[in-house]
C-alpha positions in Angstrom: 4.0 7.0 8.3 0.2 8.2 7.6 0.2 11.8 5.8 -2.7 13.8 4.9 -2.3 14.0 0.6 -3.0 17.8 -0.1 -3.9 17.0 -4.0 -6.7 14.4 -3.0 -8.5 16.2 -0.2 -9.6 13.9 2.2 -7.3 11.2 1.2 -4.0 10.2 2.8 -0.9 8.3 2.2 1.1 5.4 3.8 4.4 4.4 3.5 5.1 0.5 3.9 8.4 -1.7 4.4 7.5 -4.7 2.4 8.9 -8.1 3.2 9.4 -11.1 0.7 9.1 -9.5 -2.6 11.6 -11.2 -4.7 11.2 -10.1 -8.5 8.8 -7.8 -10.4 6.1 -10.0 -10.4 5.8 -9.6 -6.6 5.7 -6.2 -6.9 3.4 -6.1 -9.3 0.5 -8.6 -7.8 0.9 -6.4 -4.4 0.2 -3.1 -6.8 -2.8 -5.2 -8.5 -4.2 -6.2 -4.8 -3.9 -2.9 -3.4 -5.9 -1.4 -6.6 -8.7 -4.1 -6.3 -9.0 -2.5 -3.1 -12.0 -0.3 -2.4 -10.6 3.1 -1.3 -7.1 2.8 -2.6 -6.6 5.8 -5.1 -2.9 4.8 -5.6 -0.2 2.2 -5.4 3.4 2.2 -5.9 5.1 -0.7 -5.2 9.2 -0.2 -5.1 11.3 -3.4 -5.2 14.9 -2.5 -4.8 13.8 -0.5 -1.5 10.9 -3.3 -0.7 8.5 -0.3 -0.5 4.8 0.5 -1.0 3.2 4.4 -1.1 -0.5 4.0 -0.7 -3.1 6.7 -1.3 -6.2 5.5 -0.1 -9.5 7.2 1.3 -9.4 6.7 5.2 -13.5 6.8 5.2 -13.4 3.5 3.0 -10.2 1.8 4.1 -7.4 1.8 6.8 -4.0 0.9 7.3 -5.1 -2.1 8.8 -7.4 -3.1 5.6 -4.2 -2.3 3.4 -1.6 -4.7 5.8 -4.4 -7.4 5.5 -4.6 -6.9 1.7 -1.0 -7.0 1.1 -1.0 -10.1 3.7 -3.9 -12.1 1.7 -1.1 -12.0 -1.1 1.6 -13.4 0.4 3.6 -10.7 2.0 3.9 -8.6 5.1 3.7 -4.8 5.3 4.4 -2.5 8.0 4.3 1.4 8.1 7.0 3.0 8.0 7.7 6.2 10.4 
């Protein structure tokens, strides 16, 4: 799910199931990726529910860009919605 972020105009946010996180290091190198990321304003990275909420800047980045980032570091990500 891709939603518009009405306190970052022009921004928006995805939603992403993520598979093989197994402890909080996993969650925390897919937060550190997605920050490295040119465009990516935010990154929260959920274990327990193996989710990610990404606010990013869809003139700099895509979903696409953010699955491939999460990808480069091991794990898979799609959106949820």
């Amino acid at each position: 799910m891709t939603s518009p972020d009405p306190t970052t105009p022009g921004n928006a946010v995805v939603h992403l199931s993520v598979e093989g996180m197994h402890c909080g290091s996993c969650s925390a190198l897919i937060e550190e990726t997605l920050a490295d990321q040119a465009g990516v304003t935010t990154a929260s990275v959920d274990l327990d529910a193996a989710r990610a909420v990404v606010e990013y800047d869809p003139a700099q980045l895509d979903v696409g860009g953010i699955q491939a980032a999460i990808a480069d570091a091991g794990y898979a990500a799609t959106p949820v919605g």
